[in-house]
SERO-979350 format. One record per residue (C-alpha): x, y, z; residue in three letters. Coordinates in Angstrom, 1 decimal. Layout:
N
KOLKOL     xx     yy     zz res
KOLKOL      X      Y      Z ALA
...
This chain:
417
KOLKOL     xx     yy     zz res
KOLKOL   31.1  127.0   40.9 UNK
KOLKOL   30.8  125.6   43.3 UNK
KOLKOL   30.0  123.9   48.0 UNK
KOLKOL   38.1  120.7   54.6 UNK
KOLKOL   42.8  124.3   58.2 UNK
KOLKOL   42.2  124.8   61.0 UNK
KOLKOL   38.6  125.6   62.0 UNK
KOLKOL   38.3  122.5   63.3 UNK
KOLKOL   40.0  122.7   66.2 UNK
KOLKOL   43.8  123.7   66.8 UNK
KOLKOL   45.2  126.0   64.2 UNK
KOLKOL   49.0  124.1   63.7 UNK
KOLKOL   51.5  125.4   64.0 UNK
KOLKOL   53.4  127.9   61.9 UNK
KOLKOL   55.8  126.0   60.2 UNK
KOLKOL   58.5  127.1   57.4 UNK
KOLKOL   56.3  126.2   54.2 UNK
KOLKOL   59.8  126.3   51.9 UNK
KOLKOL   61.3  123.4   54.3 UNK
KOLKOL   58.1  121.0   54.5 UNK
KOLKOL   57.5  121.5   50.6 UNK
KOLKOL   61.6  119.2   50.5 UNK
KOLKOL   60.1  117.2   53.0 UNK
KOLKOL   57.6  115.4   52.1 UNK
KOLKOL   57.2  113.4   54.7 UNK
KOLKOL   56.0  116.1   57.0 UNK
KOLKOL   54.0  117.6   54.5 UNK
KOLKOL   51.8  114.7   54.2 UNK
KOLKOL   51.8  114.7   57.9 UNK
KOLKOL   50.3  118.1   58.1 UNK
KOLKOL   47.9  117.0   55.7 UNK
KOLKOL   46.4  113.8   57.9 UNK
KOLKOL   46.3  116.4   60.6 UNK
KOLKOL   44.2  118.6   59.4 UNK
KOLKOL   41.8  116.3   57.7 UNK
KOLKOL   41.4  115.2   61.5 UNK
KOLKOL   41.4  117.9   63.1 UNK
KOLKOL   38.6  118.2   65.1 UNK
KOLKOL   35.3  119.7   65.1 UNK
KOLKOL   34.6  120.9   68.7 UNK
KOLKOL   37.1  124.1   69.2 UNK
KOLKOL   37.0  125.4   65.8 UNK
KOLKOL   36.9  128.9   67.3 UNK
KOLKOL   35.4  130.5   70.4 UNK
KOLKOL   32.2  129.8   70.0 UNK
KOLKOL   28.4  129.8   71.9 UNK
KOLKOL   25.5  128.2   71.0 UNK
KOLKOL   22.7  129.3   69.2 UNK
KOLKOL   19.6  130.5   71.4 UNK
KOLKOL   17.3  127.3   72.0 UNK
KOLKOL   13.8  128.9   70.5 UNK
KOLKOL   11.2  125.5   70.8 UNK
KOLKOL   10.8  122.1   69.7 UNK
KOLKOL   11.5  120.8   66.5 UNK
KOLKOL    8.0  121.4   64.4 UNK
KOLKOL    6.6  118.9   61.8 UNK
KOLKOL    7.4  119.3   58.2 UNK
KOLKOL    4.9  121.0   56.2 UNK
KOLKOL    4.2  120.5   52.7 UNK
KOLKOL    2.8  123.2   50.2 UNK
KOLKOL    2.6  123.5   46.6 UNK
KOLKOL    5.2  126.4   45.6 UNK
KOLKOL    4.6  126.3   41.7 UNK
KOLKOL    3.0  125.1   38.8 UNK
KOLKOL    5.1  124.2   35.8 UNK
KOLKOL    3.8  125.3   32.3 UNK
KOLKOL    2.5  121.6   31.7 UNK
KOLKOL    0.4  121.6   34.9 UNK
KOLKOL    3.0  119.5   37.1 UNK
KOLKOL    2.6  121.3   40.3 UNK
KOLKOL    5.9  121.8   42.1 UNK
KOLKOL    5.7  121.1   46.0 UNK
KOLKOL    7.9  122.7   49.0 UNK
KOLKOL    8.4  121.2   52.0 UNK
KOLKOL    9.7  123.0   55.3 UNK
KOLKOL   12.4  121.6   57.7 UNK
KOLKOL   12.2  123.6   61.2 UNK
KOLKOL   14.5  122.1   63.9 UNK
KOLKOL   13.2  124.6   67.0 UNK
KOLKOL   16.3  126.2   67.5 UNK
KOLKOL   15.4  128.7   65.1 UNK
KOLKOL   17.5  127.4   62.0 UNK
KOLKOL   14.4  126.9   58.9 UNK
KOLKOL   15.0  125.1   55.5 UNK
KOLKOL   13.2  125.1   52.9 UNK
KOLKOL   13.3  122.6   49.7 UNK
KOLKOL   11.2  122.7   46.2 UNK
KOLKOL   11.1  119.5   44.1 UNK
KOLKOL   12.4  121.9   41.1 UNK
KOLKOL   16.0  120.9   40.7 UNK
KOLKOL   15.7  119.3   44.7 UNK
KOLKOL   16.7  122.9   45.6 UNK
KOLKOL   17.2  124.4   48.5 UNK
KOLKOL   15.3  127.9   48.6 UNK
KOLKOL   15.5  129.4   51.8 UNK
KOLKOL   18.1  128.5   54.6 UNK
KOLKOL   17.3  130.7   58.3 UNK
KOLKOL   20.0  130.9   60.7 UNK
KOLKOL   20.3  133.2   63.5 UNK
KOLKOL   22.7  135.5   64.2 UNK
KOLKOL   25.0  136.1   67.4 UNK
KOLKOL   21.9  137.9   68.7 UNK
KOLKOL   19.5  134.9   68.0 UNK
KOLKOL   18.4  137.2   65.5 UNK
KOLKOL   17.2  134.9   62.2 UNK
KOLKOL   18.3  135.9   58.4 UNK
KOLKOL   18.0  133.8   55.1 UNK
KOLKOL   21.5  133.1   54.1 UNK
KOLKOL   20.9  131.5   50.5 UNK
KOLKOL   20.3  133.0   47.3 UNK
KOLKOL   17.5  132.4   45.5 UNK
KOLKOL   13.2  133.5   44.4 UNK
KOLKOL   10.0  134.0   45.9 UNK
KOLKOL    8.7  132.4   42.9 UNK
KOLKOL    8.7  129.4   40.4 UNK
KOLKOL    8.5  131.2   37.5 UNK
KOLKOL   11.3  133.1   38.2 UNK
KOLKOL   13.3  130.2   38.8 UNK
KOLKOL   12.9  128.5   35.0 UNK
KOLKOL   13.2  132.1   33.4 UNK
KOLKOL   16.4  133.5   35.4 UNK
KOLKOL   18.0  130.0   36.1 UNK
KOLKOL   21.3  130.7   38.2 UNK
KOLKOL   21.4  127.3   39.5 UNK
KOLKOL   20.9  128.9   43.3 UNK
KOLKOL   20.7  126.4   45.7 UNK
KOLKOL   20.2  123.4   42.6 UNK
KOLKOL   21.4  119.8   43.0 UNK
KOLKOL   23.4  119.3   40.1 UNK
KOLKOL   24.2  116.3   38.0 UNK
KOLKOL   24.6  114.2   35.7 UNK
KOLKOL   28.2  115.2   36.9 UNK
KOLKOL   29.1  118.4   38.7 UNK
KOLKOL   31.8  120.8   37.4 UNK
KOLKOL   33.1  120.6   34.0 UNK
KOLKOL   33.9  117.9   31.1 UNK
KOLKOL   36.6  118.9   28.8 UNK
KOLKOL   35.4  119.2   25.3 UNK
KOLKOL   32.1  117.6   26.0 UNK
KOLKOL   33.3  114.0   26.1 UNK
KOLKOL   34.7  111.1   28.1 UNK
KOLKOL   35.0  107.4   27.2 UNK
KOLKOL   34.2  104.8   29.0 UNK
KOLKOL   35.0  100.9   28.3 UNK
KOLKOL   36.5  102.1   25.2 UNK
KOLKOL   33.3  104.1   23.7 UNK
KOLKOL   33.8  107.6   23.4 UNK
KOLKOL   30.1  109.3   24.8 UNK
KOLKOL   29.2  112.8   23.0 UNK
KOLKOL   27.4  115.0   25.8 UNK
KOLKOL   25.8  118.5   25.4 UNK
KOLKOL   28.1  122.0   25.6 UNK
KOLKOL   26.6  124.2   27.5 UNK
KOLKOL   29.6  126.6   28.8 UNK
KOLKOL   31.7  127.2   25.8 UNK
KOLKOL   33.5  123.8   24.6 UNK
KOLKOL   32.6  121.8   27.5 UNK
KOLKOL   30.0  120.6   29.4 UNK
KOLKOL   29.4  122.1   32.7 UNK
KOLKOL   27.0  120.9   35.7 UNK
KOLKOL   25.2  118.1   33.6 UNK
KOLKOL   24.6  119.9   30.1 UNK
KOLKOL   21.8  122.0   29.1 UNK
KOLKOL   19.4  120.4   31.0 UNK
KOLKOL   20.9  119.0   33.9 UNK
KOLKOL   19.7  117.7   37.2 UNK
KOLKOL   18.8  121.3   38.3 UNK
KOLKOL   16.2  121.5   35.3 UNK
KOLKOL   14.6  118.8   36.5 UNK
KOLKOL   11.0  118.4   38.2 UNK
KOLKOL   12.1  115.6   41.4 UNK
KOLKOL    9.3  113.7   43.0 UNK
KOLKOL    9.4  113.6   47.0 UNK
KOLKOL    8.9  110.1   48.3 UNK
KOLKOL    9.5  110.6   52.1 UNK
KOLKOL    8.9  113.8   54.3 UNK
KOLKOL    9.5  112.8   58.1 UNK
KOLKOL    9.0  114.6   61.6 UNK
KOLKOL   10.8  114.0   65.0 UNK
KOLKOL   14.4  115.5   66.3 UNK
KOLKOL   15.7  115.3   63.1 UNK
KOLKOL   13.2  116.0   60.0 UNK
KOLKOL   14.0  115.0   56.3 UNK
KOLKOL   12.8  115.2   52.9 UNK
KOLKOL   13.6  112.9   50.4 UNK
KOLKOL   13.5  113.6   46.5 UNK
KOLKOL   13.8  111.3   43.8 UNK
KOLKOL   15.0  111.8   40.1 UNK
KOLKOL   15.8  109.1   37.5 UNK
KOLKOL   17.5  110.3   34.7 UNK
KOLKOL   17.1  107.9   31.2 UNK
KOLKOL   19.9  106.4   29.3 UNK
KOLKOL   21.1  108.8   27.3 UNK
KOLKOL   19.9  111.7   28.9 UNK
KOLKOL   22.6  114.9   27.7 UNK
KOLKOL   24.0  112.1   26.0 UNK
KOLKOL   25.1  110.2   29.3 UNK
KOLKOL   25.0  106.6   29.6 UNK
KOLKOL   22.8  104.3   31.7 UNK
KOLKOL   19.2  104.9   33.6 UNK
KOLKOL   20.8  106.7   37.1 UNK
KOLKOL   18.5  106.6   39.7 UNK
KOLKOL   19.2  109.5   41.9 UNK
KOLKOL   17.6  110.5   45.9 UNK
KOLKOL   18.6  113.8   47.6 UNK
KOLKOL   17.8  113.3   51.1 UNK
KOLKOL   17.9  116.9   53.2 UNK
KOLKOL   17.9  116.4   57.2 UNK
KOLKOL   18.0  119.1   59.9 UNK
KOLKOL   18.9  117.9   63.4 UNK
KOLKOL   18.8  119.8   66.4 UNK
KOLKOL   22.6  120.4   66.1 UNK
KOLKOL   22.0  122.9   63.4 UNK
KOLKOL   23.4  120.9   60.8 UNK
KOLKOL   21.7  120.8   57.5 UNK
KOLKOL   23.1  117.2   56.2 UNK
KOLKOL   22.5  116.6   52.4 UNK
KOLKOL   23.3  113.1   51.0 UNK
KOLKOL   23.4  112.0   47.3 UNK
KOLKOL   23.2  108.6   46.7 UNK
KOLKOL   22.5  107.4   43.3 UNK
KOLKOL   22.3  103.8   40.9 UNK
KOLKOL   23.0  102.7   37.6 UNK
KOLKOL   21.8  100.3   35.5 UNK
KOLKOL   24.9  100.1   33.2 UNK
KOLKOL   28.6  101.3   33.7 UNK
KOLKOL   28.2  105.5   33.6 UNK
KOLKOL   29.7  108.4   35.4 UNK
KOLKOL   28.2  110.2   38.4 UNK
KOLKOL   29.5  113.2   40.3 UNK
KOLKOL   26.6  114.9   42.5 UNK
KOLKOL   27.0  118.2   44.9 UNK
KOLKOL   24.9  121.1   46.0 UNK
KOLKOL   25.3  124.4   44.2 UNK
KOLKOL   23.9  126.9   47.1 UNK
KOLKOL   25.1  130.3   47.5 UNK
KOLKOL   26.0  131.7   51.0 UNK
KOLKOL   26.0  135.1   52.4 UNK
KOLKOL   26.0  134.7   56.1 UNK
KOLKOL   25.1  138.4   56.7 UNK
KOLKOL   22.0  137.5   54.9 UNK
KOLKOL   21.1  137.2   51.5 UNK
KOLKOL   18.8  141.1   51.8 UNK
KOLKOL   21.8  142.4   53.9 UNK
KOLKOL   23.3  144.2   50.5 UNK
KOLKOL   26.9  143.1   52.1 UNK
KOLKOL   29.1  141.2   50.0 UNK
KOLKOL   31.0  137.7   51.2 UNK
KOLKOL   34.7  139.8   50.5 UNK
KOLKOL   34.8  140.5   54.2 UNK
KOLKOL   33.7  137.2   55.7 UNK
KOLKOL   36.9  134.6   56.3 UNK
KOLKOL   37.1  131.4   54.8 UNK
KOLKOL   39.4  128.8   55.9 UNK
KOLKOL   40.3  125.2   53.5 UNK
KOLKOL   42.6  123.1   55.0 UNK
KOLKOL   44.0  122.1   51.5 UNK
KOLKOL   48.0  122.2   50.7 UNK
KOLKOL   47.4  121.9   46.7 UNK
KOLKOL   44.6  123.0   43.9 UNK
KOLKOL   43.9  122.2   40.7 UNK
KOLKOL   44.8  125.2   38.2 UNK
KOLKOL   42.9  125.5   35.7 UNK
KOLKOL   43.1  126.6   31.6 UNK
KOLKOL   41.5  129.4   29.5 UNK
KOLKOL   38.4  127.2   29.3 UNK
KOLKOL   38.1  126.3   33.4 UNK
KOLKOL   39.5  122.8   32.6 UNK
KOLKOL   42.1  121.5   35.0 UNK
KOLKOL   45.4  121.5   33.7 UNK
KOLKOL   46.4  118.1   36.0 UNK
KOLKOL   48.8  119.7   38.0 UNK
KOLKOL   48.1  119.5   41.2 UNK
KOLKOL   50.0  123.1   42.4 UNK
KOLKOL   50.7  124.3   46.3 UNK
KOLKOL   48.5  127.0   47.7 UNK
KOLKOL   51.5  128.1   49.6 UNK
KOLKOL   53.0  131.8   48.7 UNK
KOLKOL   50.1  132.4   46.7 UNK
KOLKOL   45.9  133.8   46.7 UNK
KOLKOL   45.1  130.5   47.0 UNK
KOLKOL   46.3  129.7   50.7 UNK
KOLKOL   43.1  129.1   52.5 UNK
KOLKOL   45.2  127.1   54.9 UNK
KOLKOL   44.8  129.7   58.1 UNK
KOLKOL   41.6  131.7   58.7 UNK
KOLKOL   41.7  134.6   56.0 UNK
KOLKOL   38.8  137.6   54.5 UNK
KOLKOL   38.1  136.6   51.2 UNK
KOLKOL   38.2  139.8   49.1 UNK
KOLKOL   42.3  140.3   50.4 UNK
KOLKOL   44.0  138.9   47.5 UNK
KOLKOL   40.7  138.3   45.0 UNK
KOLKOL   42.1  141.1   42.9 UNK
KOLKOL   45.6  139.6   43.0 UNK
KOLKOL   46.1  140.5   39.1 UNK
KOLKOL   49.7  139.4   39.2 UNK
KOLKOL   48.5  135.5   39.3 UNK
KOLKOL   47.1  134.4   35.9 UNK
KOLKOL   44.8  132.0   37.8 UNK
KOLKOL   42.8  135.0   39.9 UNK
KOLKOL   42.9  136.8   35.8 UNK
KOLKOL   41.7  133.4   34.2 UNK
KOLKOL   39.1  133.0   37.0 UNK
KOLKOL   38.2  136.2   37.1 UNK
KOLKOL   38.1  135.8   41.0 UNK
KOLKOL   37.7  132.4   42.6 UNK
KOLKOL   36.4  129.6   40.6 UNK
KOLKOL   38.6  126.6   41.5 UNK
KOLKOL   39.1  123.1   43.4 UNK
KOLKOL   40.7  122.4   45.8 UNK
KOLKOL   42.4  119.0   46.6 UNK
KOLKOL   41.1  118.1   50.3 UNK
KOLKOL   41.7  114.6   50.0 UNK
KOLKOL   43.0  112.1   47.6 UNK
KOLKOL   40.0  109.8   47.0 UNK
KOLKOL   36.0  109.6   48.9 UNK
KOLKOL   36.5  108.9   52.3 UNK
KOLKOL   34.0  106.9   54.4 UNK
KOLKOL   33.1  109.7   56.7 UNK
KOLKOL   32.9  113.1   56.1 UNK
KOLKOL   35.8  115.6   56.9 UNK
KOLKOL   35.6  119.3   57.0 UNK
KOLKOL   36.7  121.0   53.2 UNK
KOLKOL   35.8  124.7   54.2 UNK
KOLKOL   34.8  127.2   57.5 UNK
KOLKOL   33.1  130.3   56.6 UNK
KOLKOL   33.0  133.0   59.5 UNK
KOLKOL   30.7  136.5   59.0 UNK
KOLKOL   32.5  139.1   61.8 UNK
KOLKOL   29.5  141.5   61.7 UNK
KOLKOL   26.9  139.2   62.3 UNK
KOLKOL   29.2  135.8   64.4 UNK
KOLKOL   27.7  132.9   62.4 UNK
KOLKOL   30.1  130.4   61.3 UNK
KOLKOL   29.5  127.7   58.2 UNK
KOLKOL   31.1  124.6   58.6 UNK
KOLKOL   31.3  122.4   55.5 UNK
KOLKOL   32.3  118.5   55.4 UNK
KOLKOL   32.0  115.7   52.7 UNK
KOLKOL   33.6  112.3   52.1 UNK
KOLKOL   34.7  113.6   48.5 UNK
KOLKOL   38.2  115.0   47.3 UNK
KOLKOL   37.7  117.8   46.5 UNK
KOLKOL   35.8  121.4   46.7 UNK
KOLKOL   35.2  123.7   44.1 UNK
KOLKOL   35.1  127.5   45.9 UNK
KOLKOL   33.0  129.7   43.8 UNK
KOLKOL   32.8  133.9   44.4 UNK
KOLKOL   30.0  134.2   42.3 UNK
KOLKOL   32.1  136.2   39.7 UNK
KOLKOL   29.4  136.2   37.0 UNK
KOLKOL   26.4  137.4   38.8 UNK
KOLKOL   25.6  140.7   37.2 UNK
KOLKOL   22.9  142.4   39.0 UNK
KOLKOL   20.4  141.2   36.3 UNK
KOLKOL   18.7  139.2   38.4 UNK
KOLKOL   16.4  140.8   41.3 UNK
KOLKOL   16.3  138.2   44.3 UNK
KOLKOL   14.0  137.4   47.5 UNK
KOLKOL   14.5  140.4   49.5 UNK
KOLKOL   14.1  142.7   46.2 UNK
KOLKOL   17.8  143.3   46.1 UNK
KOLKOL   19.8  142.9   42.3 UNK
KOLKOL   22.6  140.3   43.3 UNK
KOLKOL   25.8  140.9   42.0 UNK
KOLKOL   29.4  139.6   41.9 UNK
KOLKOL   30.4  138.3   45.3 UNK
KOLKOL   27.2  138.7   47.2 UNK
KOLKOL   27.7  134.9   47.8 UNK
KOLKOL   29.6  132.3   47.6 UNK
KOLKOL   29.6  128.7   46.4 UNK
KOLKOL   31.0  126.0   48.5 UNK
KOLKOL   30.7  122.5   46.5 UNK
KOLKOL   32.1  118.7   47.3 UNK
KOLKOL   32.4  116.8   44.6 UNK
KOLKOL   34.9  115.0   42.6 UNK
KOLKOL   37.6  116.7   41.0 UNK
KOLKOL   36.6  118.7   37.1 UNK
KOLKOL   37.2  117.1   34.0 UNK
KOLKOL   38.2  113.6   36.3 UNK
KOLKOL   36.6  110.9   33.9 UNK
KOLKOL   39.3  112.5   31.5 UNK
KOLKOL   42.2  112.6   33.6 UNK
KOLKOL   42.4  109.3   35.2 UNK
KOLKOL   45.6  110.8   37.5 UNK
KOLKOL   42.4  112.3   39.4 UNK
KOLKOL   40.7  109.2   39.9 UNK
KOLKOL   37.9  107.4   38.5 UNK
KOLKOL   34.1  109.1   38.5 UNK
KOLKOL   33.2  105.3   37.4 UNK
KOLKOL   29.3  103.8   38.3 UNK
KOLKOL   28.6   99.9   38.0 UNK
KOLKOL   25.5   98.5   38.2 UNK
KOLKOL   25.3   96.9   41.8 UNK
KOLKOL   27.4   99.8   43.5 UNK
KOLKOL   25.9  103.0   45.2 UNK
KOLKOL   27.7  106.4   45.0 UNK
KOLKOL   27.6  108.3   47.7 UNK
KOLKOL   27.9  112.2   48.4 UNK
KOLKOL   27.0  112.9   52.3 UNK
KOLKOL   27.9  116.9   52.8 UNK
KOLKOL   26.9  118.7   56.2 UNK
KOLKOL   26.3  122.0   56.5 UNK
KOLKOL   27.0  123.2   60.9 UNK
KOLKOL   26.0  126.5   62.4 UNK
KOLKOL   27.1  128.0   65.3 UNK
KOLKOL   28.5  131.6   66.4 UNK
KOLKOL   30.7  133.3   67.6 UNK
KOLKOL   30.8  135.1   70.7 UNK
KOLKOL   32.1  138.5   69.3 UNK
KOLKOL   33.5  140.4   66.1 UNK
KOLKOL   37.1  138.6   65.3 UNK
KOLKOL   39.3  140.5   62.8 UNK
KOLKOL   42.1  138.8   60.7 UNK
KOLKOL   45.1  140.7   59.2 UNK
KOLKOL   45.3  138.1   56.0 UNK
């Protein structure tokens, strides 16, 4: 599991960590700063090679499902050599191009050539997930005093929606549109009482690629009757390419986050809210991944077997997105940027792929040949209201806007961390 340090702009400065933890005043200063920090240094960076103009969407039937529902595709092109393509299967995203330093184009996400191969090895690669994202201690939350029952699907709790969440789902496309900036729009509305939770949710997944580079993915969804809704995009990375039989352990990943949520023998938050600082979890300055992953002397790295935790970006949905993670590939220069307007992000190493699936480029993935980068609310929050509330009335829209920005960078950086 799982989808904002510097990377944005100007790394700060290196402050004693001991001193600012008895100060909280300039602790929460430090965090304001680098929730604003901004987007246009980041890193030495250059553009990605212009290639054409932005081509029309095209729409192709990728799949039939065993009932005869035929599942379409639809491709996003935006001319500058960045391609995305989206199947109404789970409203996933399939294939994501980017090119490298050289203007040299690789697909970055895992995930099939084929339909079939999606329902019989379902990894959740590139899925929207729902009816809420992450994990639900013991497989139930109440809500206006009633206690719901929802299905288990990942030991005692209930994990990305229950057995048949949102990413099991066929999605109907209701919009596909050309220009700068082509979309697709998916629609799913999941019944009252579907995997037990409560309400009709009517749900759109709307992906748009401008000529930016940015892949923008908003969630919105409605309810017909008080529920809970937590929505995010479980797409694994490798930004040397999905084929390129490198794993992410070398690539740097930066979250400007002081705290996380540890978690218990189950993956359930505990409800401490810990500091990264002095330990594997300090993402706060540019660092390669696979440096303290093996860190056996923190129970959290054991428990997780790797990364598999949030982190606490913010303290409730902002109105515009801030950054909650920067991926950089050395070898190959692309740089990930990830924003959202929610709290938190959930950084996944892939620690239970086990080469028993065989993916596009014919390769068996394994553990850490991608990552997972996922905004969302934080786990377990509808039963640990110190986290906030993942709450839905009827008459409200959530919300869940997260960008995806590519760029490069101009030659091989290394990192000590």
């Amino acid at each position: 599991m799982s989808a904002s340090a510097p990377g944005r702009g100007d790394r700060p400065g290196h402050q004693d960590l001991t001193s600012m933890s008895k100060r909280p005043g300039l602790r929460r200063q430090r965090e304001t700063r680098m929730r604003r920090l901004s987007w246009s240094v980041l890193s030495v960076c250059v553009a990605i090679p212009v290639a054409a103009q932005a081509a029309e969407p095209s729409r192709t039937v990728f799949g039939t499902l065993p009932d005869g529902r035929p599942v379409e595709e639809v491709t996003l092109t935006n001319g500058k050599g960045v391609t995305a393509r989206v199947i109404a299967w789970g409203a996933l995203l399939r294939t994501l191009e980017v090119p490298d330093r050289a203007g040299k184009p690789a697909d970055i996400v895992l995930g099939y050539d084929d339909l079939a191969t999606y329902l019989d090895q379902p990894k959740r690669f590139g899925v929207s997930v729902g009816r809420y994202a992450n994990r639900i201690r013991g497989g139930h939350f109440t809500l206006d005093g009633r206690t719901y029952t929802l299905a288990t699907n990942d030991g005692p709790n209930t994990l990305h929606g229950g057995t048949a969440g949102f990413d099991k789902r066929l999605w109907t496309i209701t919009d596909v549109k050309g220009g700068a900036t082509p979309s697709v729009t998916l629609r799913y509305v999941s019944p009252d009482g579907e995997e037990g939770f409560p309400g009709t949710l009517t749900v759109t997944a709307t992906y748009a690629l401008d000529a930016a580079n940015t892949l923008t993915i908003t969630y919105q969804a409605t309810t017909d009757k008080p529920t809970i809704v937590n929505l995010t995009n479980h797409s694994f990375f490798n930004l040397a390419g999905e084929g390129s039989g490198r794993s992410v352990l070398d690539q740097i990943l930066t979250i400007p986050a002081e705290r996380y949520t540890p978690v218990d023998a189950t993956q359930i938050p505990t409800g401490e809210r810990v500091p990264v600082a002095g330990t594997p979890f300090d993402f706060r300055e540019p660092t390669v991944i696979g440096s303290r992953i093996r860190d056996g002397r923190d129970p959290q790295i054991v428990r997780g077997r790797g990364y598999d935790h949030n982190w606490v970006v913010a303290e409730a949905p902002t109105v515009e997105p801030h950054l909650v993670a920067k991926v950089e590939d050395p070898a190959s220069g692309r740089v990930l940027e990830v924003a959202s307007n929610q709290p938190g992000v959930q950084f996944y190493t892939g620690n239970f792929i086990d080469a028993t699936v065989v993916g596009k480029s014919g390769l068996a993935y394994r553990q850490s040949d991608a990552l997972a980068i996922e905004p969302e609310l934080f786990p377990d929050t509808p039963n640990q209201p110190a986290f906030g509330s993942a709450r839905l009335d009827p008459g409200a829209t959530y919300r869940n806007v997260i960008t995806y920005r590519f760029s490069t960078n101009s030659a091989h950086r290394t990192h000590d961390k």
